[in-house]
C-alpha positions as CSV (number, residue, x, y, z in Angstrom):
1,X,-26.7,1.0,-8.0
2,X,-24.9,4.2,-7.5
3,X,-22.4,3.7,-4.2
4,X,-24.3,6.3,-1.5
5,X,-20.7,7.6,0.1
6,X,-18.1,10.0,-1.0
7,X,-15.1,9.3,-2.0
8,X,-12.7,8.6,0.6
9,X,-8.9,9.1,0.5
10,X,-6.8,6.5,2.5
11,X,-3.5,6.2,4.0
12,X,-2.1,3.1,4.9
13,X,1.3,4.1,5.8
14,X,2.1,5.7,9.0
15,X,3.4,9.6,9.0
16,X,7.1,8.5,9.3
17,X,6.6,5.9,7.2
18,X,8.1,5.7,3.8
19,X,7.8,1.9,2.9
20,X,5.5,-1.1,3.3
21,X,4.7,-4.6,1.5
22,X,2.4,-7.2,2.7
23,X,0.9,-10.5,1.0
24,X,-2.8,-9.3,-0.4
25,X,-5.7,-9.8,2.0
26,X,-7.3,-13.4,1.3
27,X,-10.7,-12.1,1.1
28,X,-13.8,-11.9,-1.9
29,X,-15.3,-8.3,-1.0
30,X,-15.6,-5.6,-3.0
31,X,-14.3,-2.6,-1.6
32,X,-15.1,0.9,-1.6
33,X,-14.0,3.6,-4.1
34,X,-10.8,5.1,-2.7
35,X,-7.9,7.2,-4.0
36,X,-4.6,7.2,-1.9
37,X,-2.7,9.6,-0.3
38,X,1.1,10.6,-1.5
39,X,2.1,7.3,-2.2
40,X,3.1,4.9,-4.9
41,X,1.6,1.5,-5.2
42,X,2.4,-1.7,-7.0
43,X,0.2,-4.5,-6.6
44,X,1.2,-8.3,-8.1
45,X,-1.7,-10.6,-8.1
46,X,-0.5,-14.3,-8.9
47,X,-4.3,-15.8,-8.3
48,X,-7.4,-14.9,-8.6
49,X,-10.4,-13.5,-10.1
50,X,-12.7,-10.4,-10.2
51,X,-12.6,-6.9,-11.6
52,X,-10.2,-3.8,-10.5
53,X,-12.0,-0.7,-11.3
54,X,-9.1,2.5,-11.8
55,X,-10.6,6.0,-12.6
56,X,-13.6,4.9,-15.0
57,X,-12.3,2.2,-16.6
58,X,-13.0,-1.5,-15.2
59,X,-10.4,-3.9,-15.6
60,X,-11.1,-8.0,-15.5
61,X,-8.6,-9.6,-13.6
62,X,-6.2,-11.4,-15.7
63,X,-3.6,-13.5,-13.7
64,X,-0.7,-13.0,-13.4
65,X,-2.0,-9.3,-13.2
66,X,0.2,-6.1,-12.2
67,X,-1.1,-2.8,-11.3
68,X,0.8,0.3,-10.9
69,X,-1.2,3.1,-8.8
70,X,0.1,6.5,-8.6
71,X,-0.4,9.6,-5.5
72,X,-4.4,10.4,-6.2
73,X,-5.8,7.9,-8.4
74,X,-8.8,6.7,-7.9
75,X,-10.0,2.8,-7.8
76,X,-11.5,-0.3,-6.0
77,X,-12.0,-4.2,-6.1
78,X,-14.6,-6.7,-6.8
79,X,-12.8,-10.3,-6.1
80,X,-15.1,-13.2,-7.1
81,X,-12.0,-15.9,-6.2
82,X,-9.5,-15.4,-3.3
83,X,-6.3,-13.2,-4.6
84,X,-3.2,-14.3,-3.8
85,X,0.2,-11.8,-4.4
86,X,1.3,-8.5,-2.9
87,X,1.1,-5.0,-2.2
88,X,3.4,-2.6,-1.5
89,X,3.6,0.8,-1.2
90,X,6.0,3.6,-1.0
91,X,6.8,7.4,-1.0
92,X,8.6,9.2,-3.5
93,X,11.0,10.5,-0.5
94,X,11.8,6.4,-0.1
95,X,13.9,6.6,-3.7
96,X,16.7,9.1,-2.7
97,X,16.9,11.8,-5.5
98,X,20.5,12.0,-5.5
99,X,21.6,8.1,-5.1
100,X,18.5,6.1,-6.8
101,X,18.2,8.7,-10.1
102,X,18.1,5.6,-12.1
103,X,14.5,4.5,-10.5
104,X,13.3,7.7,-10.8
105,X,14.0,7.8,-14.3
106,X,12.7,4.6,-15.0
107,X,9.3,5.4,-13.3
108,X,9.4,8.5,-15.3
109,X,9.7,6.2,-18.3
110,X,6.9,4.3,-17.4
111,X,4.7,7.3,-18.4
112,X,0.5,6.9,-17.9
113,X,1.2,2.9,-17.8
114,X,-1.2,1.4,-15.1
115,X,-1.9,-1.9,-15.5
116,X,0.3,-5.1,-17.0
117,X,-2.3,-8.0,-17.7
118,X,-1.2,-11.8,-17.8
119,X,2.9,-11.0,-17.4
120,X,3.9,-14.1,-17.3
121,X,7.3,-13.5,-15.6
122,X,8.6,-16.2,-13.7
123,X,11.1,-13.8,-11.8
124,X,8.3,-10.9,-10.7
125,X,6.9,-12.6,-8.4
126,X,10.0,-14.4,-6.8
127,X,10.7,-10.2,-6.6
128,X,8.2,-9.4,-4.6
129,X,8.3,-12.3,-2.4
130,X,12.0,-11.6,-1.9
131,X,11.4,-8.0,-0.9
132,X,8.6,-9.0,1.6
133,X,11.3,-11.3,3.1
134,X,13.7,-8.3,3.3
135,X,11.1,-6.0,4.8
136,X,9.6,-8.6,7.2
137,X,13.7,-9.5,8.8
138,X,15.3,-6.0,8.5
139,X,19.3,-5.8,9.2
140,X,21.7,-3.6,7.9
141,X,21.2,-4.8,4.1
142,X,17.6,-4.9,4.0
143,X,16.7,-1.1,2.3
144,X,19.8,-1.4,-0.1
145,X,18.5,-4.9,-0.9
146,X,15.0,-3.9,-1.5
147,X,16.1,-0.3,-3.6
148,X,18.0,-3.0,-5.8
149,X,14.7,-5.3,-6.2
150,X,13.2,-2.2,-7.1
151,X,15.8,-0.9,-9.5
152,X,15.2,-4.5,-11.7
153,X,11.2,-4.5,-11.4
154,X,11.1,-1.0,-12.8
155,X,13.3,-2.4,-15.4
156,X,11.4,-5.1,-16.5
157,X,7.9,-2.6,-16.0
158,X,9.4,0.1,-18.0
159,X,10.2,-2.7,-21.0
160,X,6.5,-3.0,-21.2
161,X,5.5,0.7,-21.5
162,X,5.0,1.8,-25.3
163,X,6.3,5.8,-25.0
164,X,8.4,7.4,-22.6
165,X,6.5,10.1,-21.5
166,X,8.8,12.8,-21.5
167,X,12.0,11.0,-23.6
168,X,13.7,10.8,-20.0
169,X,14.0,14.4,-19.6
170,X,13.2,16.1,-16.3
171,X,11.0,18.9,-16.3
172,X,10.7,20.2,-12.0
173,X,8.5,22.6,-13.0
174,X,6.1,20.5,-14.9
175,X,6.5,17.8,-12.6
176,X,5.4,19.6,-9.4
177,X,2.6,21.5,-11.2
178,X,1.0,17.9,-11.7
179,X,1.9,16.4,-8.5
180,X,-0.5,19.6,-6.8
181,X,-3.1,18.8,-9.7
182,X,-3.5,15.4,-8.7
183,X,-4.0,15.8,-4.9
184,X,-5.3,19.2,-5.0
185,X,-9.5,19.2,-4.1
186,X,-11.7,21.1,-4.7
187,X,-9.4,22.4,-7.8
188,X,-8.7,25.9,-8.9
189,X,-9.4,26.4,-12.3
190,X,-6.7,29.0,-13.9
191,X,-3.2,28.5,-15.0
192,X,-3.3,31.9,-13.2
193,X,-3.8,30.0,-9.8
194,X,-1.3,27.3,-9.9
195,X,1.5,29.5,-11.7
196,X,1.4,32.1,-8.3
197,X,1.7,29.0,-6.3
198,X,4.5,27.8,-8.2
199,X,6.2,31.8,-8.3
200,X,6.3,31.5,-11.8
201,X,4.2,32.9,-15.0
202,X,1.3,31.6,-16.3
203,X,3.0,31.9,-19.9
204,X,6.0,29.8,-18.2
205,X,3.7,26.8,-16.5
206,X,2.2,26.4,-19.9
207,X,5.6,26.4,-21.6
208,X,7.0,23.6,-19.2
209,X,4.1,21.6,-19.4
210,X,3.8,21.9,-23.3
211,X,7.4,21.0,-23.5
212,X,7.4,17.8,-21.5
213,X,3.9,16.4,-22.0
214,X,2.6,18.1,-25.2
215,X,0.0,19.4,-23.4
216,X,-0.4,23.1,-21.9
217,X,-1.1,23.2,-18.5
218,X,-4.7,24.5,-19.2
219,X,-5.2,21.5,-20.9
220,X,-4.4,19.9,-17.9
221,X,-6.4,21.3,-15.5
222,X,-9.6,20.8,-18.0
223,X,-8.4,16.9,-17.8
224,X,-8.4,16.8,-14.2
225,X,-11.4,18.4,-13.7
226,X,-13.3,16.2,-16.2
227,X,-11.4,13.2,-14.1
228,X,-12.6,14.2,-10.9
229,X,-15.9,15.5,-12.3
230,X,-16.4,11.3,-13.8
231,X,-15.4,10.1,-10.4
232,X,-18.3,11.8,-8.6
233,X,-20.4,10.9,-11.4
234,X,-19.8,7.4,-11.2
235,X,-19.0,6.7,-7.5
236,X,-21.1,8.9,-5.7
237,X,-25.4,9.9,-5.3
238,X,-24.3,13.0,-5.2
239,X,-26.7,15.3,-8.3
240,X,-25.1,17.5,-10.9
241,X,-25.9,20.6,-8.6
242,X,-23.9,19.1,-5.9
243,X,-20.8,17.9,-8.4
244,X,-20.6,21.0,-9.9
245,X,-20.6,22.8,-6.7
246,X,-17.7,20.6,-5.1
247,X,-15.8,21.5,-8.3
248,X,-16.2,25.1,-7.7
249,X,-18.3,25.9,-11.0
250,X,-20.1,29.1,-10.5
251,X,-23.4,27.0,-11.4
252,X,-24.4,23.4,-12.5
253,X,-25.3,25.1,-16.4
254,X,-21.5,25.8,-16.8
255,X,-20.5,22.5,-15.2
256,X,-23.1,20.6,-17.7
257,X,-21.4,23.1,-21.1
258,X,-18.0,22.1,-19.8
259,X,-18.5,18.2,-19.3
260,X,-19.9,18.1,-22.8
261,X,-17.2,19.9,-24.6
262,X,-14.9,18.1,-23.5
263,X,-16.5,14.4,-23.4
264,X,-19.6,15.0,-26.1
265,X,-22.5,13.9,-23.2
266,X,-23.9,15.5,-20.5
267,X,-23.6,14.4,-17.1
268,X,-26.8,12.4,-16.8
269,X,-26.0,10.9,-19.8
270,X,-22.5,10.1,-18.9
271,X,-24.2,8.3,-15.5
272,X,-27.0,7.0,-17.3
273,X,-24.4,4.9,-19.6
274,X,-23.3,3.2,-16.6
275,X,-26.0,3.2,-14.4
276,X,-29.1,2.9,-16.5
């Protein structure tokens, strides 16, 4: 059955806040679809069973299971067993641009990975339950000692991800454009839109884009839309009029051409795949 709310956005750190870890909740619900507000999240589940469920893809739990969540996407639970392991979340502003480059990089170099199944690591978890011991008993050592927990997780994540997904080069431009894309709602639709934002060209967005991701910047916009157009799909009653009207289509005929080009089925039949 189709979940009867909209999509919510949560924030579970406070406005000052830049950091937070806790052990996971020892709970079997299913929670709602959610998508999380400009911050990171890395989630280590030692026990357990269920299904995770990011964007439209559901994921059986496989323990030892890692998940890394970035600003904006979108996902829930469906435990079926008590979890056991930790979450912990975090700003970009909490890696210092200047004096912790290396994590950035290495979360750079981690490109679309999202989800490690079965890492049988010994030493990740003894990580996180070392940084939770840090966070829980701060002194004067406790943010340097977690930025270096950090620095040798993202190590051992980046290991597992196939491609860099931009060679480690930095690309501001590119970078910021897709931050705004990912948290922006309703979304504009032109290159036109985001390029004024930015103060630069249209013909410039798409050449920074192209040049770290392959992709043009329209090309990413049509993604994003299609994301956030399979999110409402999927997680909400909402009908196609309504969709296509939250993602400012100027009607639901366009909306229905545009889903199809770009995934080969229409709306309904997108839902109906899922839902029946």
């Amino acid at each position: 059955m189709i979940p009867s709310s909209p999509i919510s956005t949560k924030n579970k750190l406070e406005s000052q806040e830049l950091f937070k870890i806790s052990r996971f909740k020892p709970l079997i619900k299913k929670t709602k679809p959610h998508k999380h507000e400009g911050y990171f999240e890395l989630i280590f589940i030692a026990e357990g069973e269920g299904f995770h469920w990011i964007e439209t893809e559901n994921y059986q739990i496989q323990t030892p299971d890692f998940y890394f969540l970035k600003p904006g996407q979108l996902h829930f639970w469906q435990f079926t067993a008590i979890p056991k392991g930790y979450v912990m979340m975090f700003k970009e502003e909490f890696i210092d641009a200047v004096k912790e480059v290396k994590i950035l990089q290495q979360m750079q170099q981690m490109g679309e990975l999202t989800r490690i199944p079965a890492w049988k690591d010994a030493i990740v978890g003894q990580i996180f339950e070392d940084i939770l011991l840090a966070y829980q008993h701060p002194d004067q050592y406790s943010e340097d000692l977690i930025k270096g927990y950090l620095r040798v997780l993202f190590s051992k994540i980046a290991n597992h991800a196939s491609e860099p997904s931009s060679n480690g080069k930095e690309n501001p431009l590119c970078d910021k454009f897709l931050g705004i894309l990912t948290q922006q709602s309703p979304l504009l639709h032109r290159v036109a839109d985001y390029a004024a934002f930015l103060q630069t060209s249209p013909q410039n967005l798409n050449q920074s884009c192209k040049k770290k991701t392959g992709k043009t910047a329209s090309e990413h916009i049509n993604s994003q839309l299609i994301l956030e157009a399979k999110r409402n799909i999927l997680h909400t009653d909402q009908n196609i009029n309504q969709i296509a009207d939250l993602l400012q289509f100027n009607d639901a005929s366009y909306f229905v051409k545009f889903f199809k080009k770009h995934t080969g089925e229409t709306p309904h039949q997108f839902r109906g795949r899922y839902f029946g």
